[in-house]
C-alpha positions as a printed NumPy array, in Angstrom:
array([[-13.298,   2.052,  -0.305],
       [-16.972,   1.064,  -0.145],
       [-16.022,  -2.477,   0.796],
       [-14.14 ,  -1.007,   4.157],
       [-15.835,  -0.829,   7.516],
       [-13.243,   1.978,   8.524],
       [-14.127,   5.25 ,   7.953],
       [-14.269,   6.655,   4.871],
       [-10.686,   8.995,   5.411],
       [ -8.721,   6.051,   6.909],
       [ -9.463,   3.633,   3.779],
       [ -8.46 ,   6.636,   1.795],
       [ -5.06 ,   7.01 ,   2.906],
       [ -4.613,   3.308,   2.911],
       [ -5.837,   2.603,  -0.217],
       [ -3.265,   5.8  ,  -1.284],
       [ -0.28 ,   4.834,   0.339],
       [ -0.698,   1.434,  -1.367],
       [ -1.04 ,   2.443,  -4.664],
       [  1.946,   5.266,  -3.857],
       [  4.062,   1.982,  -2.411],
       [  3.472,   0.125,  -5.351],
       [  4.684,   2.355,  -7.509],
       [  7.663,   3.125,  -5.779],
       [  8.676,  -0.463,  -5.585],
       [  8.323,  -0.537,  -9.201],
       [ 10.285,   2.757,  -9.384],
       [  8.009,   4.333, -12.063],
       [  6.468,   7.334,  -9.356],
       [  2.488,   8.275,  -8.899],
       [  2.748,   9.984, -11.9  ],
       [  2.781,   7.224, -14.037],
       [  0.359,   4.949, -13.139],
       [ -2.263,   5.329,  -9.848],
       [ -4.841,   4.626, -12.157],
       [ -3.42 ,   1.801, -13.707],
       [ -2.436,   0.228,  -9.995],
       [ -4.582,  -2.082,  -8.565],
       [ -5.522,  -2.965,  -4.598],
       [ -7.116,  -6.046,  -4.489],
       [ -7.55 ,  -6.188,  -0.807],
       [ -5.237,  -4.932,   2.304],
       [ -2.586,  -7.764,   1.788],
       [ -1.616,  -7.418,  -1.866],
       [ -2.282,  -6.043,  -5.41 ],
       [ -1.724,  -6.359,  -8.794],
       [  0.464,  -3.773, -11.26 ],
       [  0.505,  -5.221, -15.217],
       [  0.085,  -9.016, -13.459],
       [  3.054,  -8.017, -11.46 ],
       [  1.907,  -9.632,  -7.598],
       [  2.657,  -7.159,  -5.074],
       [  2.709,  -7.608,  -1.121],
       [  1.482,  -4.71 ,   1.154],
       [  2.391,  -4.167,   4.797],
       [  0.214,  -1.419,   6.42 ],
       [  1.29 ,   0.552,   9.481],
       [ -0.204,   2.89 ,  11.781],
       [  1.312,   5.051,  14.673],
       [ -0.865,   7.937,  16.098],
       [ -2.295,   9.973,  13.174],
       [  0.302,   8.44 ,  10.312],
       [ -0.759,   5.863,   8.11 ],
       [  2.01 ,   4.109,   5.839],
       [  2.212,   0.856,   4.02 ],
       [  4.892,  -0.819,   2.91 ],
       [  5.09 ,  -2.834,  -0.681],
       [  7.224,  -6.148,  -1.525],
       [  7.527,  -8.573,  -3.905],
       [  7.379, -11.072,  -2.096],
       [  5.16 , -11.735,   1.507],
       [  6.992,  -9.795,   4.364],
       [  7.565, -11.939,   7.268],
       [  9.408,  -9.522,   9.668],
       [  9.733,  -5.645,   9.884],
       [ 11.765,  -4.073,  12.59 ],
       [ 10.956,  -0.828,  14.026],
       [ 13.435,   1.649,  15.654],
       [ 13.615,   4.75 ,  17.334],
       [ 16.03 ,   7.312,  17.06 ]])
């Protein structure tokens, strides 16, 4: 979070919903492992040398991100 130029709240919640992501891909749930999760920067990560891709969205005040295992090339949004 020190390395971020965005405010210290914002890289929180990115930095969180990445590691949450993550771990959901992986299906093993924040309980399990946020402090064995790693973010190396805002693209991808690393969980037991398994490469993870991140996606990061933002839409007013909600901050999400989105984890692969491979590089996401397209992400469609709809409304309801």
């Amino acid at each position: 979070m020190d390395a971020s130029s965005k405010p210290e709240c914002i890289a929180f919640l990115e930095l969180w919903t990445a590691k949450e992501a993550m771990l959901k891909l992986l299906g093993i749930g924040i309980a399990y492992g946020l402090d064995k999760s790693l973010v190396l920067n805002p693209e991808e990560g690393l969980f037991n040398d398994t490469k993870i891709h991140f996606n990061r969205y933002a839409c007013g005040d909600l901050i999400g991100t989105l984890a692969s295992f491979s590089k996401i090339c397209l992400v469609r949004e709809f409304t309801y």
